[in-house]
N, C-alpha and C positions, 0 to 999 in steps of 0.2 A: 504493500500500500504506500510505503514511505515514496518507494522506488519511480512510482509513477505521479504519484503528487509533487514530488520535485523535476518530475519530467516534466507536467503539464504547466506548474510554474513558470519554468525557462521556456516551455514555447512562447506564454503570452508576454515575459518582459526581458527576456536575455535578448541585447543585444539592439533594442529601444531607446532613444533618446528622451526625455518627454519633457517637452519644453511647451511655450505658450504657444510658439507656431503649429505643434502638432495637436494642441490640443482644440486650437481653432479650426483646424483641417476638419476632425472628429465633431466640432460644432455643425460644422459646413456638412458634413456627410448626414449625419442625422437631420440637419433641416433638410435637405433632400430626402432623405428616407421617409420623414415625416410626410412632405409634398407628398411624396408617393402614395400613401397609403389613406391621404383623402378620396384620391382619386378612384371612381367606380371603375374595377376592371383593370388596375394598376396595383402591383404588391411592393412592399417598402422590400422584400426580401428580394425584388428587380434590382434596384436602387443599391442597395447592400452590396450585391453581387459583382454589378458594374463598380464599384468605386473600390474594391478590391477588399471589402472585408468581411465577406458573409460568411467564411469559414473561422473568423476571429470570432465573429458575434456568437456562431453557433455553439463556439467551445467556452465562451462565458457565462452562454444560457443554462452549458451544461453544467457547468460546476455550479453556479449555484443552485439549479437545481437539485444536486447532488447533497450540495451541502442543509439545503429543507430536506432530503428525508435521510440524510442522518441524525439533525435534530428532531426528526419529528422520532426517528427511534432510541433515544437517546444518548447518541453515540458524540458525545460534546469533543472530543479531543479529534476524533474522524472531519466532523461539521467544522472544525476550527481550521484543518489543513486547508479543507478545499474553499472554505471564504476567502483564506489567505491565496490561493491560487486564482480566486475571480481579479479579472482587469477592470478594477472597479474606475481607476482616473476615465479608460475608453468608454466603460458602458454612460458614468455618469455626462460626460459631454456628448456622449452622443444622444442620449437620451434626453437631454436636453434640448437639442437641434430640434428632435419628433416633435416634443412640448410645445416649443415656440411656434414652429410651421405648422401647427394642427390648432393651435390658437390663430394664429396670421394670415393662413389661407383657406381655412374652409369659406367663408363666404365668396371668396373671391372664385373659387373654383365651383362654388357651387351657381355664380351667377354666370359663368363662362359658360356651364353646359347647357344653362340654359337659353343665353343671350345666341350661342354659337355653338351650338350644339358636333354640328358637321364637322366644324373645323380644330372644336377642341379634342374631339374621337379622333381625328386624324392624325392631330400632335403626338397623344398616348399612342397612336398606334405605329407612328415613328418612334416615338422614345423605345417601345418594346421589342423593336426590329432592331433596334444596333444594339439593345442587350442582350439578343439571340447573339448576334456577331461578337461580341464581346465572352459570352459565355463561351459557343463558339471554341474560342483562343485556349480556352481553359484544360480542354479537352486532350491530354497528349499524344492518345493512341486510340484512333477507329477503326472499328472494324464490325465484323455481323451485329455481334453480341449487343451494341454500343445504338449503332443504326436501328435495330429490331427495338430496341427499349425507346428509343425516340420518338419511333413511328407509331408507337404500341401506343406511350404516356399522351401523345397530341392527339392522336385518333379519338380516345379515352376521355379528353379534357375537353376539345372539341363539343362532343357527343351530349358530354356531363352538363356545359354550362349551355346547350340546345335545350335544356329541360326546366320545366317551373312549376314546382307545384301549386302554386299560389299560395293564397296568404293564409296562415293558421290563426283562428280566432281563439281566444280563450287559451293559450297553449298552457299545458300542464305545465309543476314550476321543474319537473324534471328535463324538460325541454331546453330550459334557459341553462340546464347546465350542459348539454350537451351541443348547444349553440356556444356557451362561449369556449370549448373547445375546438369545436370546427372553425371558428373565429380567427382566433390564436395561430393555428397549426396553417390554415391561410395564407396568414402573414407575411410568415417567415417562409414561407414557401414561393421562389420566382416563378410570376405566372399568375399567380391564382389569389383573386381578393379577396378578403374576406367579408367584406357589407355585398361583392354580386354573391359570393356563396349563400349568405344569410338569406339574400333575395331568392337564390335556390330551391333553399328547403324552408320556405315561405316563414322564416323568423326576424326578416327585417325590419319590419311594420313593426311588429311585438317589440325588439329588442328597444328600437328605438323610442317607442312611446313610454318606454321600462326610464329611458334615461332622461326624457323631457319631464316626464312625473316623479324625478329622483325617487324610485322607490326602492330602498335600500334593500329588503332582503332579497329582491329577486336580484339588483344589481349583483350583491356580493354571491349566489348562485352563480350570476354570472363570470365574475370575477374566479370564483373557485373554480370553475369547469375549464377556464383560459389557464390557469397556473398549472391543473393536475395535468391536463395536455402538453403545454408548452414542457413540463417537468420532463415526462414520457416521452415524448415524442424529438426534445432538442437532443437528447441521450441518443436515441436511435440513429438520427441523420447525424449524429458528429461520430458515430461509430462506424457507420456507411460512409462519408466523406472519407474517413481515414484507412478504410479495408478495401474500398469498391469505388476511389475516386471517381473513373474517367465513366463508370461506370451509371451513378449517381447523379455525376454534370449530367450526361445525356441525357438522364430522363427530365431535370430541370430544363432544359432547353425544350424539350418534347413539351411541357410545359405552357411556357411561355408562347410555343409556336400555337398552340391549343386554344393559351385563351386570347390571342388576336380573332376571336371570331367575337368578343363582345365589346371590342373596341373599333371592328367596321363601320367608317363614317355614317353606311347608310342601310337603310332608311333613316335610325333614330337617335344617330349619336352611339352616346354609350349604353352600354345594359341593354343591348337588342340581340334577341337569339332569331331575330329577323334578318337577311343579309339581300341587297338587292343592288341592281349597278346604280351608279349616278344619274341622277336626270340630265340632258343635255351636256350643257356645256358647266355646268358644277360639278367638276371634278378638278379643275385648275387649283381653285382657291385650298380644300382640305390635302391636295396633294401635296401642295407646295407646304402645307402645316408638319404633311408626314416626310418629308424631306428636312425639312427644319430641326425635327424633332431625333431626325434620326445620326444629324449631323452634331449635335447637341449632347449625346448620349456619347457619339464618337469621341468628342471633346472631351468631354467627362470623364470617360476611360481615359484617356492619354494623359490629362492633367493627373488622375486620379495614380497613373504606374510613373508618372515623372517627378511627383513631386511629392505624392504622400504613399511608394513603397517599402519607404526605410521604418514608414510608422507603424507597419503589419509584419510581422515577423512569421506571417504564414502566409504573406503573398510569391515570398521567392521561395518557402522551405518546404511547402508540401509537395510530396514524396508518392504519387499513387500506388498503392499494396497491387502484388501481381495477383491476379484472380484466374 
């Protein structure tokens, strides 16, 4: 135990500088992440992946969650290593980036889809396409195994977000826990949102009218059901990242390539499992959005491997496991 806790330690700060400028970076990244994860049809775990830290995040989600259920078994000296091993300087600025941009731009994004519905779908669905290319890069070795999982995971995401059950009235309060799991796991997942999943499994209406009427105990339902997921499930995918890299990318790409079908400009913007061409001559203006956007993402990679690589100590060291 000792062995791998001073392992995981030195992944997340041997070799780290941490100064203001890196800490501004980790501002910056998370107000992107945050942006992201207003947006219907856009995951902050996009955002993450592009800017080169979603395999840091995932391994700091793991330990502490690691470290709640050794406290929760009362294993205090176990729970003390792996706190000591969370990146708590990264998580905390970055989590405060989300904070801010989810304060700062939900009206504004929510007045774009509506003002400009066409052209704001087109932007997200540029921004998602140079995160394909970018993930993409990630990938160091293809082959069947790799391509069959890509084609399997988009075919599958595709299909998934084609479906709507509509709205659950009255929903059991067991529901909200099992919504803010599916919520959570979302997330952090590139590709897949979690308010169009809610819209999915017809608990978006619910959840939200949960938050406008602060009503606490279904909130903290909710809240618990997003923790025991995120707990479960961050442990999994950072065990697959690290056995089954190239393996793992590709279905995250599969992903992503997946749910560009609820970010097709048209008919209705975003959140339409409707898909139809352009009327006329409206295709210039949301093209040129998805051109923009995807040139944009481009940037954002390259800024993101030129000038804040030294601040991820798992953007140059991870090692794909032969499988």
């Amino acid at each position: 135990m000792a062995d791998g806790t001073e392992r995981r330690t030195g992944e997340g700060r041997q070799g780290v500088t941490l100064t203001p400028v890196t800490d501004l970076l980790n501002l910056i990244r998370g107000f992107l992440m945050g942006a992201a994860n207003i947006v219907p049809g856009v995951s902050g775990g996009t955002m993450a992946l592009v800017l080169g830290v979603y395999e840091r995040l995932v391994r700091s989600i793991r330990e502490g969650s690691g470290a709640l259920a050794s406290l929760l078994r009362g294993r205090w000296s176990d729970a003390g290593q792996r706190l000591s091993a969370v990146d708590w300087r990264f998580l905390v600025f970055l989590g405060m980036g989300v904070v801010v941009a989810s304060v700062a731009l939900a009206s504004v994004i929510e007045r774009l889809l509506q003002d400009y519905p066409h052209q704001t779908a087109a932007l997200f669905f540029g921004l998602v396409l140079g995160s394909i290319l970018i993930a993409w890069r990630l990938v160091t070795t293809y082959d069947f195994l790799r391509f069959a999982v890509m084609a399997a995971v988009a075919a599958g995401t595709f299909l998934l977000l084609g479906l709507s059950s509509g709205t659950i009235d009255n929903p059991a309060i067991w529901m909200y826990f099992l919504a803010g799991g599916a919520a959570i796991v979302a997330m952090i997942l590139p590709g897949v949102s979690g308010s169009f999943l809610l819209l999915t499994i017809g608990m978006y209406e619910a959840v939200l009218a949960v938050i406008n009427d602060r009503d606490l105990l279904l909130l903290a339902v909710f809240g618990i059901g997003a923790v025991v997921a995120l707990a479960a499930f961050s442990t999994l995918l950072d065990r697959l990242l690290r056995d089954h890299h190239d393996t793992v990318m590709a279905g995250l790409i599969g992903l992503m390539v997946g749910s560009l079908r609820v970010l097709w400009p048209w008919p209705d913007g975003v959140d339409s499992a409707v898909l139809a061409a352009p009327p006329g001559d409206g295709w210039v203006g949301p093209t040129s959005m998805a051109v923009l956007g995807f040139a944009v993402v481009l940037g954002i990679g390259y800024a993101a491997r030129r000038f804040g690589h030294h601040d991820d100590p798992a953007a140059g060291s991870a090692q794909p496991a032969a499988e």
